[in-house]
C-alpha positions in Angstrom: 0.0 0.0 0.0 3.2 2.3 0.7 4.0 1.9 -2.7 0.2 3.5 -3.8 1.1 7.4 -4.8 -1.5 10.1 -2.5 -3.1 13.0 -4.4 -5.3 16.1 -3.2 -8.5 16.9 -4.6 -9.6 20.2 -3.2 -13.4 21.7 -4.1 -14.2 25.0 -4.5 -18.1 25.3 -5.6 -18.9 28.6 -6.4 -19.0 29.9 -10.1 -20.3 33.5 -11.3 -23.3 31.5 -13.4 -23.7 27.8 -13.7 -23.6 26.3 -17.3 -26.8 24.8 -18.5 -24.0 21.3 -19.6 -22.4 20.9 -15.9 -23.7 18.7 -13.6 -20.2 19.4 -10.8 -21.1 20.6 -7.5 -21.3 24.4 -8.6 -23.3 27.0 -6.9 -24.1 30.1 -8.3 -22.0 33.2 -6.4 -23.8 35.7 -4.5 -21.8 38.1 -2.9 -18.0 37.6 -2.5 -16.8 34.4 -1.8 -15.8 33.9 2.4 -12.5 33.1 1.3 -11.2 33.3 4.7 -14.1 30.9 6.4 -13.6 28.6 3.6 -9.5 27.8 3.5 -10.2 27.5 7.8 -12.6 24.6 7.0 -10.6 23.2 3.9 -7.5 23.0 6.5 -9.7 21.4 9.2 -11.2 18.9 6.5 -7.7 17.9 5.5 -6.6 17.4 9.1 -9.5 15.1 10.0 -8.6 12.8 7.1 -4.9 13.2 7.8 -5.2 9.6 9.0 -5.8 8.3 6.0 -2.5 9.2 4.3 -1.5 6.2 6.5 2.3 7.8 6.3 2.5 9.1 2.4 3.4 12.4 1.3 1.1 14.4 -1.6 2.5 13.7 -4.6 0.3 16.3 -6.6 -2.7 18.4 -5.6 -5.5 19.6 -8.2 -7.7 22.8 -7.0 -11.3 22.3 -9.1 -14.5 23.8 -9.3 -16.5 25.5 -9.3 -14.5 28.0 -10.3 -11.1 28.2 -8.1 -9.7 31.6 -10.2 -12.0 33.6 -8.5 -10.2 33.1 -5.1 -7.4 35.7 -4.2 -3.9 34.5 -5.2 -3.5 35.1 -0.8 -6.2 32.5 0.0 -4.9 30.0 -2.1 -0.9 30.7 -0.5 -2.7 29.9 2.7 -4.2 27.3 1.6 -1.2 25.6 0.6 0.7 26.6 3.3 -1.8 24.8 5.7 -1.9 22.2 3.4 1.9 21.8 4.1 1.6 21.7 7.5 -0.7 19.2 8.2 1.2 16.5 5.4 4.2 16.5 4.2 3.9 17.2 0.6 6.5 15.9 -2.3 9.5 18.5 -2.9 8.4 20.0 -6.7 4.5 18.6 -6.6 2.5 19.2 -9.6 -0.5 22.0 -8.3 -2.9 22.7 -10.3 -5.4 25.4 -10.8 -8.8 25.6 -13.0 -9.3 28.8 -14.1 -12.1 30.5 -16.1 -11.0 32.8 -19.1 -13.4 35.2 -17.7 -11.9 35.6 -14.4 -8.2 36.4 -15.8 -6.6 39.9 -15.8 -3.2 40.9 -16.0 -0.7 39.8 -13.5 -3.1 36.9 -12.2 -1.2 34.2 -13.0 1.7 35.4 -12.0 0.1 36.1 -8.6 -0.9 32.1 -8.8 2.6 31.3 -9.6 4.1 33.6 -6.4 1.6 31.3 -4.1 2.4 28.0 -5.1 0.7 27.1 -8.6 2.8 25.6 -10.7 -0.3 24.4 -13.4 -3.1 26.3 -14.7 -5.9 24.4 -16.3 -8.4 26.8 -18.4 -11.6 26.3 -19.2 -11.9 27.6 -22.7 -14.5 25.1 -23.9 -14.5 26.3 -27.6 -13.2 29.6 -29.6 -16.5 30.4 -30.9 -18.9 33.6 -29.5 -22.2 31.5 -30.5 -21.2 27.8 -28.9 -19.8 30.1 -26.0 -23.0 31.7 -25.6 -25.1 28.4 -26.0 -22.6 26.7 -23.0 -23.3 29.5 -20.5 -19.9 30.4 -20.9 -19.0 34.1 -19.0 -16.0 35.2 -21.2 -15.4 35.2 -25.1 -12.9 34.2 -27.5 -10.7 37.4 -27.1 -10.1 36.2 -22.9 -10.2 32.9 -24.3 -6.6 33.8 -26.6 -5.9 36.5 -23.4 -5.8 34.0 -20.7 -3.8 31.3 -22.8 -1.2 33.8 -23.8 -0.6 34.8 -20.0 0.1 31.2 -19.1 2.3 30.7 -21.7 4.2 34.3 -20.6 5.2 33.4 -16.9 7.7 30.5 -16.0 4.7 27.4 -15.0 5.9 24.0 -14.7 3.1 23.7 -17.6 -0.2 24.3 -18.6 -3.5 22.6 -20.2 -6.6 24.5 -22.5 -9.8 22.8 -21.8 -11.7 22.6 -25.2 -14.6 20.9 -26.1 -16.5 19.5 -29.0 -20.2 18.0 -30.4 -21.6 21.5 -29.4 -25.1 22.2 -30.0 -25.4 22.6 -33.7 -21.4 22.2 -34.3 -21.0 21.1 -37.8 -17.3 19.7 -38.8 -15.8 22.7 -39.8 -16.9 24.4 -36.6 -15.6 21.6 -34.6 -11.6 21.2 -36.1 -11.4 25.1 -36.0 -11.4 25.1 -32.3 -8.5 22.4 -32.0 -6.4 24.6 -34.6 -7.1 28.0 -32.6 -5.8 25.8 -29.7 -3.2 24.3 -31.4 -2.2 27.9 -32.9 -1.6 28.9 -28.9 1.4 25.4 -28.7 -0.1 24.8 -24.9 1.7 22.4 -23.5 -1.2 19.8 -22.5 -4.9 20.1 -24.3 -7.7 18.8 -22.9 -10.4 17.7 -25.4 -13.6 15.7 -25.0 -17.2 15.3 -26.3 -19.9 17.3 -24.5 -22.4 14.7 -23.0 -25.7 16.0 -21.8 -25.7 14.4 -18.0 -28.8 14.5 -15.5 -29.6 17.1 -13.3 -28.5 19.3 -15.9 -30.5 22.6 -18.2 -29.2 21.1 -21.1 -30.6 17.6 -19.7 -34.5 18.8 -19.1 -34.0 21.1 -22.3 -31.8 19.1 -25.0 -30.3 21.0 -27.0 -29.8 19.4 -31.4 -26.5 18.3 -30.8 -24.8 16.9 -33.8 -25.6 13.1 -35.8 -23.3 10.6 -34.8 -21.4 10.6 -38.1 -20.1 14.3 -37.7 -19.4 13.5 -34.4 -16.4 10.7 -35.3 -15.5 12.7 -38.5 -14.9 15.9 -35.5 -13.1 13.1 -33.6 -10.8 11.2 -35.6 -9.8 14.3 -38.2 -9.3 16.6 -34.7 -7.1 13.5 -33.5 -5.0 13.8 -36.6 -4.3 17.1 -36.6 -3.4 17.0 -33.1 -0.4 14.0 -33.8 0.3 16.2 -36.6 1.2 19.6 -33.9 3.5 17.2 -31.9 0.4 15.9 -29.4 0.2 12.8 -28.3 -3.6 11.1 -26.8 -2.2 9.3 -23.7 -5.3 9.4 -22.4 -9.2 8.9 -23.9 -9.4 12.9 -23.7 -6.0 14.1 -23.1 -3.4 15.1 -25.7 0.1 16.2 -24.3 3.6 17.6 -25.5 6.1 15.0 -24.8 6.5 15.1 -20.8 3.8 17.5 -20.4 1.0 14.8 -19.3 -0.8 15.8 -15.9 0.5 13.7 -13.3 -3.1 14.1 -11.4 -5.1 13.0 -14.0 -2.9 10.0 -14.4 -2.9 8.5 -10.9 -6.4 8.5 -11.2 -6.6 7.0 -14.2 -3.4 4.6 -13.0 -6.1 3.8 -9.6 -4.0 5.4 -6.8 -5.1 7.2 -4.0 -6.3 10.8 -3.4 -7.6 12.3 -0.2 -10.9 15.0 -1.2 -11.7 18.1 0.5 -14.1 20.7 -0.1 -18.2 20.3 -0.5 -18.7 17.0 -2.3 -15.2 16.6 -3.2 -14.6 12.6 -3.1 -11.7 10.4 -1.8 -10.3 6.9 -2.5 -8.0 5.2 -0.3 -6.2 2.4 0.2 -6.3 0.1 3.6 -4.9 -2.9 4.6 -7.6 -4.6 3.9 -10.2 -2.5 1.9 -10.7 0.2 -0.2 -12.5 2.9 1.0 -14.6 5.8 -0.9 -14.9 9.3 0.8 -17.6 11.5 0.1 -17.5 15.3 1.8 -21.0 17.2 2.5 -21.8 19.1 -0.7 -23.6 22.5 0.0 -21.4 25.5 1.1 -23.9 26.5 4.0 -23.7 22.8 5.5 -20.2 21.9 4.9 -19.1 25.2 6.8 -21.5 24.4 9.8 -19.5 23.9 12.8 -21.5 21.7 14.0 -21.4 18.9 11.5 -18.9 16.8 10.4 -17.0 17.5 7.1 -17.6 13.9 6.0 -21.5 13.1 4.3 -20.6 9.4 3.7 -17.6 6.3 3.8 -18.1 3.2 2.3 -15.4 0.5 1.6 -15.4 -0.9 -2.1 -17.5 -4.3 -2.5 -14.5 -6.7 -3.5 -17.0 -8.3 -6.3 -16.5 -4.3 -7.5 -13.0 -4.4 -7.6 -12.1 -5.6 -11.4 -15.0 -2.6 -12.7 -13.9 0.1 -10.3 -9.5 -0.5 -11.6 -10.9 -1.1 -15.4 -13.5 1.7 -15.8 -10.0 3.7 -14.2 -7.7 1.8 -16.3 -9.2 1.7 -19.4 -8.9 5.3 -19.9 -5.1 5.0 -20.6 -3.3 4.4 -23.6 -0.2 3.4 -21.7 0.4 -0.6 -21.8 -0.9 -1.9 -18.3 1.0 -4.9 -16.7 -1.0 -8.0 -15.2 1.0 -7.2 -12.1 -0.5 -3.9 -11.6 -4.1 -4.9 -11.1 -3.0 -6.6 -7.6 -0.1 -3.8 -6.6 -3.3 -0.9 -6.6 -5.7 -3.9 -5.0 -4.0 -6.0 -3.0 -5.4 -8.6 -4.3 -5.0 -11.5 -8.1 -7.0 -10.2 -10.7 -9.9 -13.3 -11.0 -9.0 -15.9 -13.7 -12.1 -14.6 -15.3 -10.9 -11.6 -16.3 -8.2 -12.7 -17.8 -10.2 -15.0 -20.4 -12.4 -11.6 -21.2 -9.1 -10.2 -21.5 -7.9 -12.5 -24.3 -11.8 -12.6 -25.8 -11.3 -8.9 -26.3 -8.0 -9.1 -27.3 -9.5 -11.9 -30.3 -12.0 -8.8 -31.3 -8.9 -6.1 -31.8 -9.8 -4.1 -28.7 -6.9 -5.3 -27.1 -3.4 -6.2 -27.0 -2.0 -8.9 -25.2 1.3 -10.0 -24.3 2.7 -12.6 -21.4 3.2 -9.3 -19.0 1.5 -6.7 -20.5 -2.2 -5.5 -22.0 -2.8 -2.6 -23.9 -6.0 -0.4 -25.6 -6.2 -0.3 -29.0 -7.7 2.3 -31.0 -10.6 0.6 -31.9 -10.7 -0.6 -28.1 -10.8 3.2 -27.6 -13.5 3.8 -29.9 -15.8 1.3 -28.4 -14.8 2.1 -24.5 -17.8 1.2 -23.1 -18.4 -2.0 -24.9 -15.0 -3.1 -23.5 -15.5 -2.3 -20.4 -19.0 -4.1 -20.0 -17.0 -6.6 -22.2 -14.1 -7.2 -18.7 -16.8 -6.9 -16.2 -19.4 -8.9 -17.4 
């Protein structure tokens, strides 16, 4: 279990307008935000889970929203300060920050940098005034450009654009110019994925016409192409990096290690002895800063029949090859003999490679994701 790397999720919730697509734990802002009240009960969070770093250090932290730009570059020095002195963290961690486009002015980033940022993930979503308009979206394509070009002009470790694609109405055309106007920008790391219209959501009790299937793969595996073509490579279903640029937080997710959550609803997943455990924090703003209830909404260990879905729906995501060795290292326990005959069955339909050590996705395996996951856990 030593051997299982320890992230930091922390939530902040509130945004200036929630977007009719997001179904995160947002809340609209009204008023400033309590930034001091808020770091005080992140810190106190953290500490009453400090137990459950069982000894490890944070090997990266990730600040999400919500929308985490709109704290002060002071709050969040504090934060990580705190953070610091409750567990150890690793000596040159990746941080990272999501920012909104709309939320950017000169000097901010630099401001983020000075406290102990070292990543800035922005949420640019797509280039275009309409689509930006028909996602909720609070800034345009000018802050869009602005924001990516301060990241690029202050020394970060590195730095991803969020973009997105299968926009309402999005023909192809519509749908590759956004990955070039990214692509234009060189950002180190570029986040791109299709929108899906989730429950609970505007866009989910008012659908919007999103595009047919076929434009939707002809946005996909053209976009892919011209992203090899720029230098970036998919080493993940959604993510596309420079070489050594890959988010480190993102991948020991994906990879199933640890990561302690704090903030409202943020989740955790830990490693015991002799279970996994899930973490769930209390999810409104007004409860989760109530001094008189606990931080934690709900803890439940992992049903060990739940083990090969919860490490494959993970693992599955990466285009890494995997070793047969690593199912056990992240679960302390042999990955079924089952498993590894679905394994070889979709290995027989070109969704997988296989070798005596080793298994990897193919692209066609990536294409179908779903069907081979409900394919290994069946």
């Amino acid at each position: 279990m030593q051997a299982i790397p320890l992230s930091l999720y922390i939530h902040v919730p509130w945004c200036i307008q929630k977007c009719p697509y997001c179904d995160f734990n947002s809340h609209t802002l009204k008023g400033g935000i309590p930034e001091q009240e808020y770091i005080a009960h992140l810190l106190d969070d953290l500490r009453a889970d400090a137990h459950l770093a069982q000894g490890r250090p944070i090997s990266t932290i990730f600040i999400g929203g919500g929308t985490p730009s709109l704290l002060s570059s002071e709050a969040v020095q504090r934060l990580l300060t705190g953070i610091k002195d409750i567990i150890p963290v690793v000596e040159g961690a990746e941080i990272t920050l999501e920012a909104n486009p709309g939320t950017v002015e000169t000097g901010r980033f630099a401001d983020f940098l000075k406290a102990g940022i070292n990543r800035i993930s922005i949420g640019v979503q797509s280039f275009s005034e309409d689509k930006l308009k028909r996602l909720g979206r609070i800034h345009d394509p000018q802050q869009a450009d602005f924001a990516i070009q301060q990241a690029s002009q202050i020394p970060l470790r590195t730095f991803n654009t969020d973009i997105m694609h299968g926009l309402p109405e999005q023909d192809l055309a519509e749908g590759l110019r956004d990955v070039q106007r990214a692509i234009t920008h060189q950002p180190p790391h570029i986040s791109w994925y299709q929108l899906t219209i989730e429950p609970n959501t505007s866009f989910y009790s008012q659908p919007p016409e999103l595009p047919d299937d076929e434009i939707l793969w002809e946005i996909q595996e053209q976009g892919e192409q011209l992203l090899a073509q720029a230098g970036y490579e998919q080493y993940e279903i959604s993510a596309y990096a420079k070489p050594g640029q890959q988010c480190q937080h993102n991948l020991n997710y994906w990879r199933f290690g640890d990561y302690l959550g704090i903030g409202c609803g943020a989740h955790g997943k830990i490693s015991l002895p002799d279970q996994i455990l899930r973490t769930e924090k209390v999810k409104h703003p007004r409860g989760y800063m109530d001094l008189h209830k606990p931080y934690m909404y709900k803890q439940w260990p992992v049903d060990l029949s739940d083990y090969p879905f919860e490490y494959f729906m993970n693992r599955l995501r990466l285009v890494e090859p995997c070793a047969f060795a690593e199912y056990e290292q992240r679960t302390g326990y042999t990955l079924p003999k089952a498993q590894f005959k679905l394994l070889e069955d979709a290995a027989s339909q070109g969704l997988l490679t296989l070798s005596d050590s080793v298994w990897q996705v193919t692209p066609l395996g990536r294409r179908y994701l779903n069907s081979l996951l409900e394919k290994l856990v069946s």
